[in-house]
C-alpha positions in Angstrom: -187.8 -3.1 -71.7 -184.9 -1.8 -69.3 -184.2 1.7 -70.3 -180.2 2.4 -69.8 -178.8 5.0 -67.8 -177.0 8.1 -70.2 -173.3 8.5 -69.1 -171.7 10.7 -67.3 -170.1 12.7 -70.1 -173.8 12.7 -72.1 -175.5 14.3 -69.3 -172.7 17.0 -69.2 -172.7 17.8 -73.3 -177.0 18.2 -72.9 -176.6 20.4 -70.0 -173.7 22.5 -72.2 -176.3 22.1 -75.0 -179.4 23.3 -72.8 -177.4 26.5 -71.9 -176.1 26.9 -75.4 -179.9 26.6 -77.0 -182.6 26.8 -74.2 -185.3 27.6 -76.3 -185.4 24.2 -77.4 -185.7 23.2 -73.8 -187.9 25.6 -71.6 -190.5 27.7 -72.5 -190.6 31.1 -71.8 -186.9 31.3 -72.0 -186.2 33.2 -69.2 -183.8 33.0 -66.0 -186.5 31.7 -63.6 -188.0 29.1 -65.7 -184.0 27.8 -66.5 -183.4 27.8 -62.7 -187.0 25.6 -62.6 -186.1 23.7 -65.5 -182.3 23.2 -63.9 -183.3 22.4 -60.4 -185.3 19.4 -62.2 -182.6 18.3 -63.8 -180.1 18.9 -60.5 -182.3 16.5 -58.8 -182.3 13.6 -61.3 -178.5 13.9 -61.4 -178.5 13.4 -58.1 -181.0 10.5 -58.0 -178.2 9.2 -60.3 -175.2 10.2 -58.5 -176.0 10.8 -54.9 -176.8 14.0 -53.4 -174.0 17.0 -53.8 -173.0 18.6 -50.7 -172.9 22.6 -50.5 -169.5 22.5 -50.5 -169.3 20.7 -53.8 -171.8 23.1 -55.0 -169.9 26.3 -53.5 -166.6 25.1 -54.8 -167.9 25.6 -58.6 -170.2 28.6 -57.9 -166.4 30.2 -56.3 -164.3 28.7 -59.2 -166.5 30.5 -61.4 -166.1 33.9 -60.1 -169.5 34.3 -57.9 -169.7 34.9 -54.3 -171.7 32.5 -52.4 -174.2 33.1 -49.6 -174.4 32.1 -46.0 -177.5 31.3 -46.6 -179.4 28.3 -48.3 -181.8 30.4 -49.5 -179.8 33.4 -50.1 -182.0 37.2 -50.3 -182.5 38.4 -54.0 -179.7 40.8 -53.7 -176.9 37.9 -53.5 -178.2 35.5 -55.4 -176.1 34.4 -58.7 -179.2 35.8 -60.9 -178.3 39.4 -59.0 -175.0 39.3 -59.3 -174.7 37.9 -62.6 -177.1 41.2 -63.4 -174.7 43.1 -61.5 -172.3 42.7 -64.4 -174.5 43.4 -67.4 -175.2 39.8 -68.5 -178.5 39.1 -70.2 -180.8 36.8 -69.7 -179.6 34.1 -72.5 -176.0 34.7 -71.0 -177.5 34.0 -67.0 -178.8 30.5 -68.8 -175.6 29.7 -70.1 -173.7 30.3 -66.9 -176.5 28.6 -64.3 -176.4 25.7 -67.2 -172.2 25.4 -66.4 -172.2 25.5 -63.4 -175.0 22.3 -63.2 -172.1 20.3 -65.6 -169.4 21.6 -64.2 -170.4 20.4 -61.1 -171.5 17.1 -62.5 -167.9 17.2 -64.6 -166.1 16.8 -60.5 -168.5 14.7 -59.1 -167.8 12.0 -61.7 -164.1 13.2 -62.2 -164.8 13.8 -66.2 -163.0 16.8 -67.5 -164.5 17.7 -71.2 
């Protein structure tokens, strides 16, 4: 049996939902087990998709307010998780936003607006 492919605009309402209600996703429900749990999902998208460039990634972390680093692997102290700290968000709030970004960036790649 040939499983079928979920849409587009199905992947983006789970990831909204994942950030929305991680604990029924990823256990403990913490930032670096979302950013685990999202990378996973990140690179089945783009098994699906085709890989995303940095710039398409950039472009959403900047549209969303966050700096970005030089770096690809960016030192603790500018990474999103720091900076989102920076500005008093909690934990469940850091989920959310890493969550958004991952559909957001899915949302351009396939042209969907939802």
């Amino acid at each position: 049996m040939q499983q079928q492919t979920p849409p587009i605009p199905e992947l983006i309402r789970w990831l909204r939902h994942v950030g929305n209600r991680p604990a029924l996703y990823i256990r403990p429900v913490d930032v670096a087990t979302a950013q685990s749990f999202l990378a996973g999902v990140n690179f089945c998208v783009q098994v699906l998709t085709g890989p995303f460039s940095r710039e398409e990634l950039d472009a959403v972390v900047v549209s969303r307010g966050w700096r970005v680093s030089a770096s690809p692997l960016p030192p603790p102290e500018e990474s999103l998780e720091h900076q989102m700290r920076q500005r008093g968000m909690r934990d469940a709030e850091i989920i959310a936003e890493l969550a958004e970004i991952e559909a957001v960036t899915l949302e351009r790649r396939a042209g969907t607006a939802a």
